[in-house]
N, C-alpha and C positions, 0 to 999 in steps of 0.2 A: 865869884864863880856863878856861870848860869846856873837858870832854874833845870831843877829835873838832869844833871848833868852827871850824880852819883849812879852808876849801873854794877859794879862787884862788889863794892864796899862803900858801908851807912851805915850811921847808930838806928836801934829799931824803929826813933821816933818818926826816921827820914819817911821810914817805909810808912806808915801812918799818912803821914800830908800827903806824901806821894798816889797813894791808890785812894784816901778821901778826894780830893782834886780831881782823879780821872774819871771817880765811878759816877762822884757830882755831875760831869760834863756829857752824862748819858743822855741827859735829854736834851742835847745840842743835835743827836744822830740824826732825827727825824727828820729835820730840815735841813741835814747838811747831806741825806738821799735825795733829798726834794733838788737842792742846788746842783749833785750829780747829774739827775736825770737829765734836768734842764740845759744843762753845760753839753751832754753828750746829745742830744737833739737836735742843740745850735749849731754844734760839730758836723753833725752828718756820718755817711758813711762812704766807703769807696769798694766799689767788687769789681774785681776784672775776671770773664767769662776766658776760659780756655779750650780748646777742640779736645774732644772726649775721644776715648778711644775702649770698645767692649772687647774683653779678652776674660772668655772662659766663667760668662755668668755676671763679673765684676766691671765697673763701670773705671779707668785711669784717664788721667789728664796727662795730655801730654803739654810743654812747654810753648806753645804756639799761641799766641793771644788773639779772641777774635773780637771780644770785647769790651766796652768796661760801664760803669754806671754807675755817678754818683748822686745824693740827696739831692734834689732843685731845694734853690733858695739856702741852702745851708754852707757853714761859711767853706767848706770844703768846696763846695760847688761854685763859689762867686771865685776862689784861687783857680781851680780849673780851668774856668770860663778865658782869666783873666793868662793863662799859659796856654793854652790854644789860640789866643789873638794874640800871644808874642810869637805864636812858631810852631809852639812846642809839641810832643807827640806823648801825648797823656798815657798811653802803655810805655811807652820805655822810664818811668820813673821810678815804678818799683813795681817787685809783683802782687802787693796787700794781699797777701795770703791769711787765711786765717785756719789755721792746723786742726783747733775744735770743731769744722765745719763734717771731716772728712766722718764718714756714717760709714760701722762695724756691723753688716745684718747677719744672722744667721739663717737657714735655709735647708729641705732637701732632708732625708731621711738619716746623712751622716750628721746633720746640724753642724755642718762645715759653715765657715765664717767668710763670708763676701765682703767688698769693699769696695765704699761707693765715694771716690775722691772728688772732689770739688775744686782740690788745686793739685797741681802737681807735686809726685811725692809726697802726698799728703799733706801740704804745705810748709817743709819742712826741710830745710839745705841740712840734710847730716852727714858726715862721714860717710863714704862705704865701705865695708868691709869686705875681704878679699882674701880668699887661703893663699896658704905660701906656693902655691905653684902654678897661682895666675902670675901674667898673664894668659889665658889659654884661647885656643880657638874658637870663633862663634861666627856664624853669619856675618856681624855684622863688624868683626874685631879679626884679624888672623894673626891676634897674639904676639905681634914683635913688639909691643908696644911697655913703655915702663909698668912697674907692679902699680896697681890703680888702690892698693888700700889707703885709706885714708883721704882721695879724693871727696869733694862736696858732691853730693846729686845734683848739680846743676849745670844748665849752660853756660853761665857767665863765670865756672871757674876755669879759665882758661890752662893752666897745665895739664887738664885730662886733655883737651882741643891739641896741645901743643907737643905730644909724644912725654909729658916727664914733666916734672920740676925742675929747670933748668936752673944752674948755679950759679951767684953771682960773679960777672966779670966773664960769664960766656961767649957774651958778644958785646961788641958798642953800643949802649944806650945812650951815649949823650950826642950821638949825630942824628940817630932819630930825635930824641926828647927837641934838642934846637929847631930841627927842623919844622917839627909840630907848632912850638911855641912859636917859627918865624909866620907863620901859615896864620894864626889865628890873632896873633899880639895887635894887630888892627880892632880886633872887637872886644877885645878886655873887660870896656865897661858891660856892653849888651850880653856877653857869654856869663857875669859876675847877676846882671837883676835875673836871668834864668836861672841860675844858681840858684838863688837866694827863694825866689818861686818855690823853686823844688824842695828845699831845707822846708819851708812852711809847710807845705804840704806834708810832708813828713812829719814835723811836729806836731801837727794835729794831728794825725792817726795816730803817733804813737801817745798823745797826752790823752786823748780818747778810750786806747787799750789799757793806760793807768789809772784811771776814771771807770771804767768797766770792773776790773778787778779790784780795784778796791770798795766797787759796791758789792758784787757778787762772791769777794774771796773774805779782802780782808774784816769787814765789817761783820759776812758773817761767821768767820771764824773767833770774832771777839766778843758777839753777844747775840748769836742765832738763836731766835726763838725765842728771848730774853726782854728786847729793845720793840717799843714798836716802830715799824720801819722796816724792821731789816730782816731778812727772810730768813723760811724756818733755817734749826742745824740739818743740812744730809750727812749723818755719823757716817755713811759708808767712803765720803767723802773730806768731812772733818771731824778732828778730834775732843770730843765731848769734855775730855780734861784740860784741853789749852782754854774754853773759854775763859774771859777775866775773871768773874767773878769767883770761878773755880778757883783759878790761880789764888788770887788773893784772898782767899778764906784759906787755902793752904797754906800758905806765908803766916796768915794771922795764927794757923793752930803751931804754926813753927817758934815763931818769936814771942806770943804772948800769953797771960794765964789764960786756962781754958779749961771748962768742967768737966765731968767724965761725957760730955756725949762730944767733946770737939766745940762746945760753943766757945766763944771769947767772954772773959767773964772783965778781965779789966788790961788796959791797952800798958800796963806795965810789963817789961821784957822780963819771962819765966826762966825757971831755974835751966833752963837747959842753953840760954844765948852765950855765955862766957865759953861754950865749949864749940860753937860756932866760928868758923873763921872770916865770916864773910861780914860780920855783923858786932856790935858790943852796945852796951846800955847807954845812954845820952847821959851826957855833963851839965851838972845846975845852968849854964850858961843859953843851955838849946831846951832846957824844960821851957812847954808850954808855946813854941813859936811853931809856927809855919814854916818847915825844917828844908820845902822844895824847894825852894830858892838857895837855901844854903850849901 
C-alpha cells in the first residue's frame, strides 16, 4: 500500500507518523514560495483590454476586444510571439479573464455600491437567470424568442444567438460537419501545430492560476502567520481552526492521553479510542514503525 494512502480509517499510531512527517516538512515552505514565485515570473502574464462602457456612475465592459498585453521575455510571451508568426490572431484564443480584478466601491450619501469591471460581466460566464414570464419585451429583444434562463453571459454561447436550444436531430449536421472537414482536410497537419500553440498557451495560464492560489490560498490557509514565508491568516477570509497545527493538536487531544489543560502527556491511544469508529489501538506488529507508509 502507498504511503500516506489511509484517509477514514488508521490505528492511532498511523495518525502519529502521519502529522510527525508533515509538520517536520514545514520548513520545506520557505523555499518551496521562493520556487513559486520564481515559476510564476518565468510564466508571465496575459491581459486583454475590452471597450468600457459608463452607465449610471459605474464603469462595464462590454465583449469587444481592443487589446491585449503580455510580459516581454516570458515564456507566455516567446508562445505569443511564436502564434502570431504562424497566423494567428492572439485575441481570439481566450478571454484571460480574471473575475478578482472586477473593483466593488461605494460612494455618494446613499453609500450605494458601484462597479468598476475590468472584464466583462465581471469575468465571469454564469448562467442567467430569468422569471417565468420572460421572454419579455425590451428594446433590444421583442420577446418571441426561447425562455433565456439558464443561458451563459456570453457571446460564444451560441443558443442565445440562435433563437433556443435546438434538439438533437433538428437538422442535418453531417452535410455541414463533411463539408467543413472537405474544406480544411488539406491542412490537418498546419490547423493540428495551431492547435497545439493554443492548448500551451492555455496551460500556462492556467498552471500559473494553480501556482497563484496555492501561494495565496492554500499555503496560507495551512499555516498563515505560523511558517515563515507564508503570509499572515486574514480570519475574515480564513478559517483560524482549519490551520494544521490546529487540526492536529485536536486529533492528538482526540486520540491520546492528555492532562487537564488538553496537553498530550503520552502518544498512547486513551480510554476513549475503542468507542471511536474511525480509529483503534495499533497491534505489537506496528508498535514502534513508521506507520505512513503502511
Amino acid at each position: 500500500m502507498s504511503s500516506f494512502s489511509k484517509l477514514s480509517v488508521w490505528p492511532v499510531g498511523y495518525f502519529r507518523a502521519y502529522s510527525s512527517w508533515l509538520l517536520k516538512n514545514r520548513r520545506d515552505i520557505a523555499r518551496r514560495i521562493s520556487v513559486i514565485n520564481a515559476e510564476i515570473e518565468r510564466i508571465g502574464t496575459v491581459k486583454v483590454d475590452y471597450q468600457s462602457v459608463e452607465s449610471n456612475g459605474e464603469t462595464r465592459k462590454t465583449e469587444q476586444r481592443t487589446g491585449i498585453t503580455v510580459t516581454p521575455g516570458s515564456s507566455l510571451g516567446r508562445l505569443f510571439r511564436a502564434y502570431v508568426a504562424m497566423g494567428g490572431d492572439p485575441l481570439s484564443i481566450s478571454p484571460f479573464a480574471y473575475p478578482e480584478s472586477t473593483a466593488l466601491t461605494e460612494g455618494g450619501t446613499t453609500q450605494e455600491v458601484k462597479v468598476q469591471e475590468e472584464y466583462p460581466h465581471g469575468g465571469v460566464a454564469a448562467p442567467r437567470s430569468a422569471a417565468p414570464n420572460e421572454p419579455v419585451s425590451t428594446d433590444q429583444d421583442p420577446g418571441w424568442g426561447a425562455f433565456p434562463g439558464g443561458y451563459l453571459e456570453t457571446d460564444a454561447y451560441y443558443p442565445a444567438r440562435q433563437g433556443g436550444r435546438l434538439d438533437p436531430g433538428s437538422y442535418d449536421h453531417d452535410g455541414v460537419t463533411k463539408s467543413m472537414q472537405q474544406i480544411r482536410g488539406w491542412a490537418s497537419q498546419e490547423i493540428k501545430e495551431r492547435q497545439n500553440l493554443e492548448w500551451q498557451i492555455m496551460k500556462l495560464c492556467d498552471l500559473r492560476e494553480q501556482l497563484v492560489q496555492e501561494r495565496d490560498d492554500t499555503l496560507v490557509q495551512a499555516f498563515g502567520g505560523a511558517v515563515t514565508g507564508v503570509g499572515p491568516l486574514d480570519t475574515t477570509r480564513f478559517d483560524e481552526s482549519l490551520l494544521v497545527q490546529n487540526i492536529v493538536q485536536d486529533m492528538y487531544a482526540l486520540l491520546y492521553e492528555t492532562d487537564d489543560t488538553g496537553r498530550t502527556t503520552s502518544f498512547s491511544p486513551n480510554s476513549q479510542v475503542p468507542f471511536l469508529q474511525f480509529t483503534f489501538p495499533n497491534v505489537p506488529s506496528e508498535v514502534g514503525r513508521d506507520m505512513s507508509g503502511c
